[in-house]
C-alpha positions, 0 to 999 in steps of 0.5 A: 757880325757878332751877333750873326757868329753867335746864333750860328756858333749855336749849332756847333755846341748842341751837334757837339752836345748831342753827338757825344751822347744821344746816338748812343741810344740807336747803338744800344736799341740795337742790343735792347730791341725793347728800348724806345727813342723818339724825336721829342727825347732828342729835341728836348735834351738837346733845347734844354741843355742848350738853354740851361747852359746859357742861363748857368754861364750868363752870372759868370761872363763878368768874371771870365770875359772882364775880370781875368781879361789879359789872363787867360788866351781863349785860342777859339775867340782870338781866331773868330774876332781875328777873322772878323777884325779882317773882314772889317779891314782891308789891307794889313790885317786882311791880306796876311790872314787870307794868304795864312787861310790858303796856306792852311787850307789847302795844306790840310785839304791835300792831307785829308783828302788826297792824302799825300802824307800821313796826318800823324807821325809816329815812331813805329816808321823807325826800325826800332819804333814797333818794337818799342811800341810792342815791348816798351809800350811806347810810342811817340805821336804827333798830328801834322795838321795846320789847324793844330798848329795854329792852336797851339801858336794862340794857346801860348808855350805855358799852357802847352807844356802843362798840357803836354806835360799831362799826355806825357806822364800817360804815354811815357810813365802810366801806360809802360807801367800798366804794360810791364805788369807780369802776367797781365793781359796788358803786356800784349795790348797796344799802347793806343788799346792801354789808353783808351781802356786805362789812360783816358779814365785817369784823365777823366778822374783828374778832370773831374777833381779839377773840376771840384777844385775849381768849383771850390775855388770859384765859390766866392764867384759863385755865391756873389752871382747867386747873391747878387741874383738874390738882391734884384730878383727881392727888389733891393737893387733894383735897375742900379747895375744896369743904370751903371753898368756900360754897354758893353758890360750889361747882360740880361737882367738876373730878374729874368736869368732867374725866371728863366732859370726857374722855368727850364728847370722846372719843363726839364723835371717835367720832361724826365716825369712825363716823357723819360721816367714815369717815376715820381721819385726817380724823376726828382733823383734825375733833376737833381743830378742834371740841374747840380752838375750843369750848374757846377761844371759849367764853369769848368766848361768855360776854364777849359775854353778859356785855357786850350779852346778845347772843352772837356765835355766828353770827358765830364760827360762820362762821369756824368753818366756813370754817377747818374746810372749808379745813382739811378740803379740805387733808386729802382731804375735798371735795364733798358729804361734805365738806360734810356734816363741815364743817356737823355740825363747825360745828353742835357748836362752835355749839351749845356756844359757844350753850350757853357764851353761855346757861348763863353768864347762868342761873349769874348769875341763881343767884349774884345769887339765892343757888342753888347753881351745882352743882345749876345745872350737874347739872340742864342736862345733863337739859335738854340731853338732852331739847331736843338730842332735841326739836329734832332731830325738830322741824328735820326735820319744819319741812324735810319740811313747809315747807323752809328755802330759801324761804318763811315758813321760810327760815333767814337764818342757815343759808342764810348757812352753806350759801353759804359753805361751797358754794364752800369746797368746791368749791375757791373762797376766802374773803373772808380781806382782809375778815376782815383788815381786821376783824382789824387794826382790833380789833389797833388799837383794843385797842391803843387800849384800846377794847373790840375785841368790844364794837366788833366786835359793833356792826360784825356786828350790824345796824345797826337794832338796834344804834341802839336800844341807844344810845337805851336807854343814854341814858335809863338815863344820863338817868335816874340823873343828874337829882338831885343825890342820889346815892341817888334816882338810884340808886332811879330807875336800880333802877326803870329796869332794873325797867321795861326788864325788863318790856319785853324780857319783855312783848316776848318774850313777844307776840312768840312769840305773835305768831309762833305766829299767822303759823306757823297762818296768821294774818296781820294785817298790812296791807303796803300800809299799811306801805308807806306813809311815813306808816306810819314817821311813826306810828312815830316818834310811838309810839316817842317815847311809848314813851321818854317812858313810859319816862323819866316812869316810872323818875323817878316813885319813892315819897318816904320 
């Protein structure tokens, strides 16, 4: 079952790998009737990023999986290997995740389906709430779904008030200061518009310094995997770590991590030289950028994961993109073929920071369920190759049908990708004082010793999501300290990740149904009634219900 849970986890990291990025292409051919795209471009940063990804984070599992076990939550791993466990179990275990999967499911189903109450409450319901918005540039948001709140119940209250902590000084201190500027055509904009436009880049900014302060921090790790990469790769450890280590702890010999490494990075110069750029200089640029930031970054993939089950890759993949179209514009490459290298060149890094983010939490889910991390490791290299297939074809018959500018099908992400990089091109800067600013406060808060991507992250993600988070973590705290008895807060918190595992799976699950009935034009949603204020109170009500549900039931444990 885990090895059947990795290879078709394979195919939620490259859609997501791609999605952020390669629809871009179509939106920009658009504008640039000159631009090209064609399927070997698609597939290819799609199987390349995939297989560098896997390649990048195999020398780290030790470290994230084994060594800082106990330390950090992994939200997504803990839900699948609760699912799995069950499924394995009658009884106890089963029932309980199975009545929370219901709970969940059709909770959220009746929210994003029929829509009888609004799925984000917001203070603009109040009297005053508009106002505020409008004046102030405040606004207070939170997501009511289920899956959320089983997130945020797995993520635990540390990690969610850091999170939140970081969405807060955007929403509440950047953004009514952006928009108190006298004279500024801010003071007119949107909360929401501010942070898009502003917000999000210090994010961004943050997220990347986290990123260089975490690679500095890791360099003992990574120089110990590349030196013990070295010693097998020479023969003078030859078989010893694989004779000593347990099953469990054995992954693929570094002899052929490396051969492998070497050979995919070798096909993806090949691939910029002959199929994207043309330009021997300029192709060398570009592998040098891909190959240093998906090496680099890949452990910050995996510590995202690792902290909020949510990785940051649109967010690093940005940065991606404008420091390859600057460099790439330094060196000749400007236009429409400009344009094409620097998106295949952020949809490889994409990919494989996705594939780093994803393939450290099924490597987690094997150590807790006892598989062998090199039968992981072989078996996703097959699932790469089929969904890099799979998802290529399905993005260019999605644009031939729907598009991706507008409509049902617009890619936020992407359409994101294609503004920055057009005026990149074209010879227009980037928003280098916001990243700044990002990258200065995450300097600042690690000297402080407050984890700067977990802050980062809640500056980047929106703030509706991030709020639930903390809701979550606060019953996960109210739950395991209301005995006295170390031993039933423990059984409640146990039951409480149990229940909040049912939920992000009951949730995820009716959502894609829920989303393959608008995709075949069944919308049951009443707007009308959405728009209505009392949409958001019946909203309150259900979600209060919900956190009751939650607590009654986490607390509820069998007396021995």
């Amino acid at each position: 079952n885990v090895i059947i849970q990795s290879i078709g986890a394979c195919s939620g990291v490259i859609v997501a790998g791609a999605i952020f990025t390669l629809p871009a292409l179509y939106i920009l051919q658009a504008k640039y009737p000159e631009l090209t795209v064609n399927f070997m471009e698609v597939f290819m940063s799609s199987l390349l990023g995939g297989i560098l990804g896997i390649l990048f984070l195999i020398p780290f599992r030790k470290y994230f999986v084994s060594d800082m076990h106990g330390k950090y939550p992994f939200p997504e791993a803990t839900a699948t290997t609760q699912v799995l466990v069950s499924g394995e179990k009658a009884g106890n275990q089963a029932k309980p995740l199975i009545l929370a999967g219901l709970v969940g499911g059709l909770y959220d189903f009746c929210l994003s389906t029929f829509g009888w109450w609004s799925e984000v409450l917001t203070t603009r319901i109040l009297p005053w709430g508009t106002e505020i918005a409008n004046q102030a540039k405040m606004v207070f948001k939170v997501n009511t779904g289920a899956a959320v709140l089983g997130l945020g119940y797995i993520v635990g209250l540390k990690y969610c008030l850091i999170i939140c902590s970081g969405s807060l000084f955007v929403w509440f201190v950047i953004i009514p200061l952006l928009g108190s500027i006298p004279g500024s055509e801010l003071a007119a904009a949107a909360p929401e518009q501010i942070f898009t436009d502003y917000g999000r880049y210090i994010g961004i900014g943050g997220i990347a310094m986290a990123g260089v302060i975490g690679i500095i921090r890791s360099w003992g790790i990574i120089k110990g995997a590349v030196g013990l990469a070295t010693k097998e790769f020479s023969g003078k450890n030859k078989g010893a770590i694989e004779d000593q280590a347990p099953r469990t702890q054995r992954d693929l010999s570094m002899k052929f991590i490396i051969s492998a490494a070497v050979f995919a990075l070798i096909i993806t110069f090949l691939f910029f030289y002959l199929g994207v750029i043309n330009n021997f200089m300029q192709a060398t640029v570009a592998f040098l950028v891909v190959a240093g930031i998906s090496f680099l970054f890949t452990t910050v993939a995996a510590n995202a994961i690792a902290i909020v089950g949510t990785n940051p890759v649109s967010g690093m993949t940005l940065m991606t993109l404008i420091l390859a179209s600057v460099v790439m514009v330094a060196v000749g490459l400007k236009g429409a073929t400009g344009m094409v290298a620097a998106l295949v060149m952020g949809g490889v890094v994409c990919t494989a920071l996705s594939m780093a983010g994803g393939f450290i939490t099924d490597l987690k889910i094997g150590y807790w369920l006892g598989s062998t991390p090199a039968k992981q490791e072989t078996w996703k290299f097959l699932g790469t190759l089929v969904s890099a297939a799979t998802v290529g074809g399905v993005i260019m018959i999605l644009n031939k049908t729907y598009g991706f500018s507008t409509g049902a099908l617009a890619a936020p992400q992407a359409n994101a990708m294609a503004a920055v990089i057009d005026p990149l091109m074209n010879g227009v800067g980037a928003p280098w004082l916001l990243y700044g600013i990002g990258a200065v406060l995450a300097l600042v808060l690690t000297y402080f010793k407050v984890p700067a991507l977990a802050f980062a992250l809640g500056m980047f993600i929106p703030l509706e999501l991030n709020l639930p988070l903390l809701v979550g973590g606060a019953v996960n705290w109210y739950v395991t300290t209301r005995s006295k008895d170390e031993a039933v807060n423990a059984e409640r918190g146990e039951k409480g990740t149990l229940l909040a595992s049912g939920f992000i799976a009951g949730g995820a699950l009716m959502g894609v149904v829920s989303a393959a009935m608008r995709f075949g034009g069944i919308n049951l949603v009443n707007e009308e009634w959405l728009s209505n204020p009392l949409s958001e109170v019946l909203s309150i009500v259900a979600y209060i219900l919900l956190i009751i549900w939650l607590v009654k039931a986490s607390m509820h444990i069998k007396k021995k």
